[in-house]
C-alpha positions in Angstrom: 39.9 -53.6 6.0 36.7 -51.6 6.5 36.6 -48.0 7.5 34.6 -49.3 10.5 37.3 -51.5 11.6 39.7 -48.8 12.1 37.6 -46.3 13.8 35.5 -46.5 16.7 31.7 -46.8 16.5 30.9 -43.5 16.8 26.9 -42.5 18.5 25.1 -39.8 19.4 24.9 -38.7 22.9 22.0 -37.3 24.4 22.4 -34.8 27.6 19.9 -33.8 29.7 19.5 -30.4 30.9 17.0 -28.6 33.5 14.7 -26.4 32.4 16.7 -23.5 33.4 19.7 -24.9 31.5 17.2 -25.1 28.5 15.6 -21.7 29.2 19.2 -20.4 28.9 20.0 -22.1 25.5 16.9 -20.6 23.7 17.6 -17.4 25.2 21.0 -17.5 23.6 19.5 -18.6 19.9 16.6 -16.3 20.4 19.1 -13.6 20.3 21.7 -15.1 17.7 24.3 -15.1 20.0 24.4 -18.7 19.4 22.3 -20.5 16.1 22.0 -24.1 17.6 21.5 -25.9 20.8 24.7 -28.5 19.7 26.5 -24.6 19.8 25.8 -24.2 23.3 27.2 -27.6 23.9 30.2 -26.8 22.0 31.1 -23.8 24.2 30.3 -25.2 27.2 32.8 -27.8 26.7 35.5 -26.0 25.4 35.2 -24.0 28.6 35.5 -27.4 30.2 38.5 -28.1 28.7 40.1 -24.9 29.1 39.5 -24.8 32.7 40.9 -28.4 32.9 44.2 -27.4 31.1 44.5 -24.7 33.8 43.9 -26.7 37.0 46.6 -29.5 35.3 49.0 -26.7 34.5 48.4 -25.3 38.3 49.1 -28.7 40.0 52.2 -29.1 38.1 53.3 -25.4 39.1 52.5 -26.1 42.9 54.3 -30.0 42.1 57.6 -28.1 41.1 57.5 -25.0 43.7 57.3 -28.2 46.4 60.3 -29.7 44.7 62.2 -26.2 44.7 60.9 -25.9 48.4 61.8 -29.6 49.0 65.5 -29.0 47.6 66.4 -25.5 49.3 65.7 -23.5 45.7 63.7 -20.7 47.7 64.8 -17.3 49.1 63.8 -15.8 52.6 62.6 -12.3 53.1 62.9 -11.0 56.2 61.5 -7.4 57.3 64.2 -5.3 56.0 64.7 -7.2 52.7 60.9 -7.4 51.7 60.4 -3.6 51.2 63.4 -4.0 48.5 62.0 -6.9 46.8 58.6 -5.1 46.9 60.7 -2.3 44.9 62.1 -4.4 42.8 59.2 -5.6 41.6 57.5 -2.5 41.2 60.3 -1.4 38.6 59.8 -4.3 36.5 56.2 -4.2 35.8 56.5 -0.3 35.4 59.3 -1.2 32.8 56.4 -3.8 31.5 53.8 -1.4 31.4 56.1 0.8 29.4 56.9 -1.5 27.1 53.4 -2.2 26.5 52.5 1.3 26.1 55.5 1.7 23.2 54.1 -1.2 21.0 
């Protein structure tokens, strides 16, 4: 079996950009924040990715607060309960902030 059996044919792609896209990549080499175009590339799509990972892991958060909502797992807050949970959470992320403050 041939190493080009088992993987696939890799090629090269080729992307287009506008001249403003372009303008902005030599910017960024003419000042060393970046040393290649393939660089810009690279960033670009691990931005890509990242903001893909968040929108899944968003849809699955809204999919399981339907599924609490769906099956009763919710509590209501009416006008005299809401200051208290407003309170409530005002002590814990004081008790966070503190906690970050002592590490």
């Amino acid at each position: 079996m041939t190493l080009g059996a088992v993987l696939p044919t890799l090629r090269a792609m080729e992307v287009q950009l506008t001249p403003d896209q372009k303008a902005f990549v030599r910017q960024a080499i003419e000042s060393g924040r970046l040393h290649r175009e393939e660089d810009a590339v690279r960033e670009a799509l691990a931005l890509w990715e990242e903001r893909e990972r968040n929108r899944v892991e968003l849809h699955l958060a809204l999919d399981e607060a339907e599924a609490d909502l769906e099956a009763g797992n919710y509590t209501d807050y009416t006008d005299e309960t809401l200051p208290l949970l407003a309170e409530e959470l005002k002590r814990e992320a004081r008790a966070l902030r503190d906690e970050e403050q002592r590490s």
